[in-house]
N, CA, C and O atoms as a DFTB+ gen file, in Angstrom:
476 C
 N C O
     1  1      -4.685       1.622     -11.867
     2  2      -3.706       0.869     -11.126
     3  2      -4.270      -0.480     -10.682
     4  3      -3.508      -1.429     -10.866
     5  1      -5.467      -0.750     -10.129
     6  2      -6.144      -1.738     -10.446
     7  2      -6.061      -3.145     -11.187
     8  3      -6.624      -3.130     -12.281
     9  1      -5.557      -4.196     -10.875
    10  2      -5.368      -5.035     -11.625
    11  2      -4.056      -5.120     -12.478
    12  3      -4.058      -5.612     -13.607
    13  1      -2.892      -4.594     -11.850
    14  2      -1.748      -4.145     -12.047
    15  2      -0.720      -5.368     -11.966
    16  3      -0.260      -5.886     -10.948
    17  1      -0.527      -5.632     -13.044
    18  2       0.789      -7.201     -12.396
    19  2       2.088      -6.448     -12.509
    20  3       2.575      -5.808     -13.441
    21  1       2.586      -6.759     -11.057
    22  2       4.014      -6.358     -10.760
    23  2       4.775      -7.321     -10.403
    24  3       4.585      -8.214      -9.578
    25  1       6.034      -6.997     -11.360
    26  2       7.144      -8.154     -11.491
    27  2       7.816      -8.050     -10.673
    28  3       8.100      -6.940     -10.225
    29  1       8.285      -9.120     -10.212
    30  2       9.782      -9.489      -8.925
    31  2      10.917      -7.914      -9.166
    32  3      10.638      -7.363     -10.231
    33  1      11.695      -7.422      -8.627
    34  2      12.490      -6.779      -8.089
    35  2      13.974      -7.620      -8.574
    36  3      14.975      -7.090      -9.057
    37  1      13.797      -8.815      -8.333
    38  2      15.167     -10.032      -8.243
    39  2      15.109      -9.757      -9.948
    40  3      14.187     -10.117     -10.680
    41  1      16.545      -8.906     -10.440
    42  2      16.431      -8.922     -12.131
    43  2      16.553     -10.563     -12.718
    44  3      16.059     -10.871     -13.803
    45  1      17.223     -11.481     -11.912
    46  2      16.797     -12.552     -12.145
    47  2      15.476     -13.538     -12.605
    48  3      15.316     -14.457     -13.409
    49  1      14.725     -12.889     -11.736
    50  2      13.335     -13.309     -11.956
    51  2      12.335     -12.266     -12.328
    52  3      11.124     -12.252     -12.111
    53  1      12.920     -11.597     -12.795
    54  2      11.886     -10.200     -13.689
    55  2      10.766     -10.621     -14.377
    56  3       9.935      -9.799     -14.764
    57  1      10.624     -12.042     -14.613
    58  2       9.806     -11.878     -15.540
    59  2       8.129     -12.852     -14.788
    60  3       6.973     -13.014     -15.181
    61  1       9.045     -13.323     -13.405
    62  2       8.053     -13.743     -12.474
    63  2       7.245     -12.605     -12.110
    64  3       7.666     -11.466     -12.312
    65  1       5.704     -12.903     -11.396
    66  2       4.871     -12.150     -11.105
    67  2       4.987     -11.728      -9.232
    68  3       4.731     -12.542      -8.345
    69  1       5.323     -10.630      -9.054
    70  2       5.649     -10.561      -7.735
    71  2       4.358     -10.695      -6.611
    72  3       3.233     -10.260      -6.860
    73  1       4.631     -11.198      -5.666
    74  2       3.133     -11.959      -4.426
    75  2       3.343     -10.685      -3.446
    76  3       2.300     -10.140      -3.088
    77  1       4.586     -10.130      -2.958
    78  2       4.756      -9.537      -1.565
    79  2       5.500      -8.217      -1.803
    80  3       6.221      -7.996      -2.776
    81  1       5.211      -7.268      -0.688
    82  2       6.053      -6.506      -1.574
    83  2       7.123      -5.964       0.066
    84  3       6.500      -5.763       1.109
    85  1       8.104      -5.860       0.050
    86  2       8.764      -5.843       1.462
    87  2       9.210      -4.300       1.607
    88  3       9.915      -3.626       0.856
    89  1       8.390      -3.860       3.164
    90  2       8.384      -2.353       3.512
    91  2      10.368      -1.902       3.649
    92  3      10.927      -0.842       3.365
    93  1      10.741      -2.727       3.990
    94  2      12.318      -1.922       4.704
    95  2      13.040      -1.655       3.601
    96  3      13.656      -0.646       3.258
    97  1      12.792      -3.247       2.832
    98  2      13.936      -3.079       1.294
    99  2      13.270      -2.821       0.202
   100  3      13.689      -3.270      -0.865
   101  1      11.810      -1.855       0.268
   102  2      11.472      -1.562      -1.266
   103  2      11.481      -2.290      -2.186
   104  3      11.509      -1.883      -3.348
   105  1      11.456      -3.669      -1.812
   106  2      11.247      -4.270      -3.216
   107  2       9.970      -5.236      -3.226
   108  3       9.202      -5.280      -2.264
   109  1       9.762      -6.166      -4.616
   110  2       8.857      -6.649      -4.392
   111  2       9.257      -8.180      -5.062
   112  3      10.041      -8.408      -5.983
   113  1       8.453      -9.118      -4.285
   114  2       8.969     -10.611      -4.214
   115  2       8.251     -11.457      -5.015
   116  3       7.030     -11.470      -4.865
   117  1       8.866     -12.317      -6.007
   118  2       8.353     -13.456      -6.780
   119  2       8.139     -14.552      -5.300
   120  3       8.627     -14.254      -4.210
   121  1       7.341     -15.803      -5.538
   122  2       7.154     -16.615      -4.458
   123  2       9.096     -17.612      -4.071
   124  3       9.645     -18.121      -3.093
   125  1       9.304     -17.467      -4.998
   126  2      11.207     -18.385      -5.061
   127  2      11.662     -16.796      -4.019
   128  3      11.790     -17.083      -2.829
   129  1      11.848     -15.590      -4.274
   130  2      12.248     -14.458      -3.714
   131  2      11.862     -14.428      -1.735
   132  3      12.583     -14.230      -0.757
   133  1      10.408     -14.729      -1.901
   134  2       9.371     -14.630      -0.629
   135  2      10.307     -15.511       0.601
   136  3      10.790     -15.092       1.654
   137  1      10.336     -17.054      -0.086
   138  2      10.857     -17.662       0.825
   139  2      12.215     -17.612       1.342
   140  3      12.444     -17.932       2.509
   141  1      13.118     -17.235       0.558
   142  2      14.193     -16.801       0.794
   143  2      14.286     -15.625       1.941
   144  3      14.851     -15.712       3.031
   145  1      13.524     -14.420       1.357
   146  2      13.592     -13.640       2.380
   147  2      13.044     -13.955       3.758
   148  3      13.648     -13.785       4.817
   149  1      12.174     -14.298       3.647
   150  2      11.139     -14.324       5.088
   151  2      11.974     -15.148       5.847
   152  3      11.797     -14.998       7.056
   153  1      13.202     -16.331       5.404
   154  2      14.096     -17.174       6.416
   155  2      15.223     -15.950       6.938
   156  3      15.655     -15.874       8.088
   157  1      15.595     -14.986       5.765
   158  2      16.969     -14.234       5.799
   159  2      16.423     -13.145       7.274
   160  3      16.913     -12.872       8.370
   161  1      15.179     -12.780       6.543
   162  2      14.882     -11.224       7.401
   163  2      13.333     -11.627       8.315
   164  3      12.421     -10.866       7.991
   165  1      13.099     -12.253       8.942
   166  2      12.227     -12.514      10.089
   167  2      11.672     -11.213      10.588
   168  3      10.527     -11.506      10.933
   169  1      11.868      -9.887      10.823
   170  2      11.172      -8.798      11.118
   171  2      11.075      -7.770      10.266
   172  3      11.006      -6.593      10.620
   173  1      11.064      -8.221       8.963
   174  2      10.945      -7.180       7.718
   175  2       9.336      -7.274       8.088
   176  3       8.881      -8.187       8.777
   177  1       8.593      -6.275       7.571
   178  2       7.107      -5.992       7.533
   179  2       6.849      -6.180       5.685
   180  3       7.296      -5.418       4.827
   181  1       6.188      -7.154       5.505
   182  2       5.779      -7.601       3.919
   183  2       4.421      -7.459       3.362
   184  3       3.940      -8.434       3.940
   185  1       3.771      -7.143       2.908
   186  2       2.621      -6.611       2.341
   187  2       2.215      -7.473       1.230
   188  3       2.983      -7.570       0.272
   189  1       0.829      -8.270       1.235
   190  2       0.513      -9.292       0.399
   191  2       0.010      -8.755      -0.464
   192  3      -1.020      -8.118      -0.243
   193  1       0.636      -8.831      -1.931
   194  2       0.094      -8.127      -3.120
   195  2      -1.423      -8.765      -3.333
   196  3      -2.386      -8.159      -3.803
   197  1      -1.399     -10.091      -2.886
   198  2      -2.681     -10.956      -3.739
   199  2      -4.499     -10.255      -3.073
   200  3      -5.645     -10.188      -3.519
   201  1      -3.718      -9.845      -1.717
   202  2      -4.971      -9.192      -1.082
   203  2      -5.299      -7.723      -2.168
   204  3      -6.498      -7.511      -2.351
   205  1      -4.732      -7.162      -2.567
   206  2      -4.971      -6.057      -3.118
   207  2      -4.367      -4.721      -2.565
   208  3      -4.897      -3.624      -2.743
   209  1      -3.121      -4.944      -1.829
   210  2      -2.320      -3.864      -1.369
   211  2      -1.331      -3.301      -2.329
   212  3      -1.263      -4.077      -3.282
   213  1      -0.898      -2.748      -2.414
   214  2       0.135      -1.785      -3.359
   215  2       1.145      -1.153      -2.423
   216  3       1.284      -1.104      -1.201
   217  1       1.883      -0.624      -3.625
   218  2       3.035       0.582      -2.670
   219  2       2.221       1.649      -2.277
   220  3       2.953       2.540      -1.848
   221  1       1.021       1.973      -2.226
   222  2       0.374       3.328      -1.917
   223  2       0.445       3.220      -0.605
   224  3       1.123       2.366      -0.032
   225  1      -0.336       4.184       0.022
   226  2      -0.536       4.112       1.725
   227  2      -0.512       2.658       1.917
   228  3      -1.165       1.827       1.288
   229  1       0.542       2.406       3.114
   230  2       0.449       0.969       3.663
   231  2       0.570       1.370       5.011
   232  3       0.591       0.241       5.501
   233  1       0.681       2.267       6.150
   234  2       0.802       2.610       7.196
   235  2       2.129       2.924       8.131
   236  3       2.395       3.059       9.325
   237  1       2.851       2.959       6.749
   238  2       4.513       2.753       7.388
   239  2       5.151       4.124       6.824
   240  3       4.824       4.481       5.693
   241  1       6.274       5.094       7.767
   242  2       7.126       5.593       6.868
   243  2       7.562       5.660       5.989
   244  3       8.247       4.712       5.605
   245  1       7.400       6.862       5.153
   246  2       8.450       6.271       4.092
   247  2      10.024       6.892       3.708
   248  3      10.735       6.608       2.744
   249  1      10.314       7.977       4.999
   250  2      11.564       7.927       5.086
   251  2      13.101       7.131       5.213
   252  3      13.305       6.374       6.162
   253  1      13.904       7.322       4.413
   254  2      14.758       6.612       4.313
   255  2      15.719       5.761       5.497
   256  3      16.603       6.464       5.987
   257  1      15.657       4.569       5.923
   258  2      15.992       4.156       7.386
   259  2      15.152       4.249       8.198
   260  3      15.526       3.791       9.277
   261  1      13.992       4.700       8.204
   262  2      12.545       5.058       9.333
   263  2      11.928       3.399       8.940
   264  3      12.333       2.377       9.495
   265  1      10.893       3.449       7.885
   266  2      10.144       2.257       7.933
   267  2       9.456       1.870       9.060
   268  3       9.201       0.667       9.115
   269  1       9.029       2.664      10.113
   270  2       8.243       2.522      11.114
   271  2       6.832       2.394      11.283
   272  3       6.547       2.625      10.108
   273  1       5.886       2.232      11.751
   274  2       4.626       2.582      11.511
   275  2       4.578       4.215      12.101
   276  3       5.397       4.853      12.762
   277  1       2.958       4.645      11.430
   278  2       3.069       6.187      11.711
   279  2       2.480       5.997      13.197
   280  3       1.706       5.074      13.450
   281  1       2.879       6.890      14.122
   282  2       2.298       6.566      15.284
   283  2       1.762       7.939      15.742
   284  3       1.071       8.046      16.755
   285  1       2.090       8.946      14.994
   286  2       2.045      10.755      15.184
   287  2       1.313      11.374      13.946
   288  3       1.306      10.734      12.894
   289  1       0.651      12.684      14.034
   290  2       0.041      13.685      13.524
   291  2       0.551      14.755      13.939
   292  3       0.532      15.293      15.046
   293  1       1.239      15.165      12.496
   294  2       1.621      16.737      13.048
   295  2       0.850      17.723      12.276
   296  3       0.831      17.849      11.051
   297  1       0.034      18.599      13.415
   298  2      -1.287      19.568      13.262
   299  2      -0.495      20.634      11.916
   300  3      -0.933      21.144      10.885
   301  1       0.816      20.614      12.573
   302  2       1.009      22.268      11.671
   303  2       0.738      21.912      10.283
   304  3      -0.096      22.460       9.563
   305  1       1.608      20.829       9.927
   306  2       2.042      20.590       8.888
   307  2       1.064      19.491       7.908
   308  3       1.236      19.298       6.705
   309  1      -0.044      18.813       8.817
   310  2      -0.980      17.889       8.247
   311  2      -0.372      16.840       7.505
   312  3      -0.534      16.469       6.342
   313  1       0.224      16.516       8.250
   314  2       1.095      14.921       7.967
   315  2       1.022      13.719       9.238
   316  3       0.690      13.901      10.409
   317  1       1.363      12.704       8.706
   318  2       1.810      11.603       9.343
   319  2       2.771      11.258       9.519
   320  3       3.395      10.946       8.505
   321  1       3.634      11.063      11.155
   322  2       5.007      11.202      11.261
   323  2       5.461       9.902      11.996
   324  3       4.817       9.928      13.045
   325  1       5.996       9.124      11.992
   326  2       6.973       7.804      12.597
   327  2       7.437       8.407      13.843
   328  3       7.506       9.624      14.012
   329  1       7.852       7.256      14.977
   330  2       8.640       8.120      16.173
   331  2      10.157       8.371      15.669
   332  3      10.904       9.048      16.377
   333  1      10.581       7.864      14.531
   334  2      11.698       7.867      14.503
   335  2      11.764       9.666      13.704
   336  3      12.799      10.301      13.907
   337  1      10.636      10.335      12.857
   338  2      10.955      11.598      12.262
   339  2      10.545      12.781      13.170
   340  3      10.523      13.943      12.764
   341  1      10.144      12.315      14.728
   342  2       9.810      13.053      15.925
   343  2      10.655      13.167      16.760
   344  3      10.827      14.195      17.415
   345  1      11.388      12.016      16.878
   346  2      12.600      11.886      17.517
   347  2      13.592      12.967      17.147
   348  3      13.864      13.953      17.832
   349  1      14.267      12.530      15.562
   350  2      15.297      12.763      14.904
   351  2      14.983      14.538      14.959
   352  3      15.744      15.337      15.503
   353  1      13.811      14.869      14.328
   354  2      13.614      16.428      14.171
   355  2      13.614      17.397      15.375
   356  3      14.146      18.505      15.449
   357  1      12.786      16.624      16.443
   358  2      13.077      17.116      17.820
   359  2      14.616      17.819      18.058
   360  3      14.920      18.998      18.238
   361  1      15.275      16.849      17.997
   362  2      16.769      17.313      17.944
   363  2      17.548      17.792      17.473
   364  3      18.672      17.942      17.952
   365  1      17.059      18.276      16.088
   366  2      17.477      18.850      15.533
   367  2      17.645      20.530      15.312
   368  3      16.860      20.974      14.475
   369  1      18.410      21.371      15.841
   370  2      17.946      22.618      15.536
   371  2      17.001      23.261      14.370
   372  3      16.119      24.119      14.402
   373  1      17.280      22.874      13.860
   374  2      16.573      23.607      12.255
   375  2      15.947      22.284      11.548
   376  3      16.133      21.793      10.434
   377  1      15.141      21.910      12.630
   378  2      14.417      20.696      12.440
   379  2      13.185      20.790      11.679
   380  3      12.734      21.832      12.155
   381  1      12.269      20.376      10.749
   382  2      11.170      20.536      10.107
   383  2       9.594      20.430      11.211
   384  3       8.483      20.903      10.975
   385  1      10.147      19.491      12.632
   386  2       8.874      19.545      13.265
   387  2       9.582      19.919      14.108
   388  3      10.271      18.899      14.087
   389  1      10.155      20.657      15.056
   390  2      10.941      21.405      15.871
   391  2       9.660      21.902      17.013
   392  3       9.219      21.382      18.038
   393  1       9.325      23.200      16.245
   394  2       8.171      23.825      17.177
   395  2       6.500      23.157      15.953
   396  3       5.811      23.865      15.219
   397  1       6.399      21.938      16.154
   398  2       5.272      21.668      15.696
   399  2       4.481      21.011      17.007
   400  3       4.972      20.656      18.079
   401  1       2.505      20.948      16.377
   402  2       1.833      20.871      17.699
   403  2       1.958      19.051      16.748
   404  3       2.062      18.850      15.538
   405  1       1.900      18.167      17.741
   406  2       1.940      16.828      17.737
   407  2       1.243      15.983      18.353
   408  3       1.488      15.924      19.558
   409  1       0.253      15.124      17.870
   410  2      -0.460      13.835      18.507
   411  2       0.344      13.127      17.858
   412  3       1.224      13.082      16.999
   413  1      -0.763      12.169      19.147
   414  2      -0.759      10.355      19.098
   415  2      -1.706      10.382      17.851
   416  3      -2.470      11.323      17.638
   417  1      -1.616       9.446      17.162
   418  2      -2.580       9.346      15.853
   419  2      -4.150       8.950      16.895
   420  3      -5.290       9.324      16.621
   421  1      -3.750       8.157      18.023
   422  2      -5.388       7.047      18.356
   423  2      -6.361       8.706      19.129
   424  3      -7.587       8.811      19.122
   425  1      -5.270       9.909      19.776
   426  2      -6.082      10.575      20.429
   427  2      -7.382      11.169      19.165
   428  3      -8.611      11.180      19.102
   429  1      -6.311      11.577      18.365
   430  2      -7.411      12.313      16.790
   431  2      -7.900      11.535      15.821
   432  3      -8.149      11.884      14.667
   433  1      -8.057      10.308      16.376
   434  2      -9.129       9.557      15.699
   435  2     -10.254       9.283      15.308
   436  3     -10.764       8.819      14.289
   437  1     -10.568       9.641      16.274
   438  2     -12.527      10.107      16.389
   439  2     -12.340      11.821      15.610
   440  3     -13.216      12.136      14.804
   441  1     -11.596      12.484      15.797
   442  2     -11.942      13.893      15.506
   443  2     -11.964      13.705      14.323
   444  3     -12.864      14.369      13.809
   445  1     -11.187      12.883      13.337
   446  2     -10.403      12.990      12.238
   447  2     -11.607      12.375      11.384
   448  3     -11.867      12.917      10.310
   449  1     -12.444      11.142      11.853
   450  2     -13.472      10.497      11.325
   451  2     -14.423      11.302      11.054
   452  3     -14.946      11.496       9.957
   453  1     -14.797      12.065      12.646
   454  2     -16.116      12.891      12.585
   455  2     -16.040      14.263      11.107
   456  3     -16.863      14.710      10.308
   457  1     -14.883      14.449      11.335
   458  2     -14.795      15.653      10.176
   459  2     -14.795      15.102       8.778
   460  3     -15.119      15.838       7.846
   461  1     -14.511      14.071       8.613
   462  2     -14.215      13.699       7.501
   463  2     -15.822      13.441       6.809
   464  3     -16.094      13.715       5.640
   465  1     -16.806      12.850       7.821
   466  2     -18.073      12.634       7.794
   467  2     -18.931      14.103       7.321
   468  3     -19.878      14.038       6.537
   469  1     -18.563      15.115       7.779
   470  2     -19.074      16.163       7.749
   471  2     -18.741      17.108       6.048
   472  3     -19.236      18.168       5.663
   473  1     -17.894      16.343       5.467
   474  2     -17.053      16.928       4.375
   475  2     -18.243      15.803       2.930
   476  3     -17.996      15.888       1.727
């Protein structure tokens, strides 16, 4: 994946090389695309391809309408959860984290390092 050129999103400009890639709307931006957006959407969260980021882990949800950063660890289930899939499930009767044990990601930070060290 490494050294991967990914094209604009805009089928217009498909054949441009995409710079950014934008967390809310899944897509990814030629530099003509970039500026456009960044005037349209001012609090979209955009990810600079040129640094060497990808769609892989970027620190954000990736539930549909969430796009949050992860701010939770849920023990049962060994995931990373947004406030918005803590919120929503909370309330939910037959919720997926309902009766789950839940951190702050910053409390199991150190724990999470130290073990990882030990592995």
């Amino acid at each position: 994946m490494e050294n991967q050129i990914i094209k604009c999103s805009n089928h217009k400009h498909i054949n441009q090389n995409a710079i950014k890639y934008c967390i809310e709307c899944n897509i990814y931006l030629c530099q003509e695309c970039f500026n456009l957006h960044f005037q349209l959407f001012i609090e979209h969260h955009l990810l600079d391809l040129n640094e060497g980021l990808t769609h892989l882990f970027n620190g954000f949800c990736k539930e549909d309408r969430h796009k949050k950063k992860f701010e939770y660890y849920c023990e049962t289930h060994n995931q990373l959860c947004c406030s918005s899939c803590i919120e929503k499930d909370k309330s939910i009767e037959s919720s997926k984290h309902k009766d789950c044990i839940i951190h702050d990601i910053y409390d199991i930070k150190e724990d999470k390092k130290i073990y990882s060290k030990k592995i």
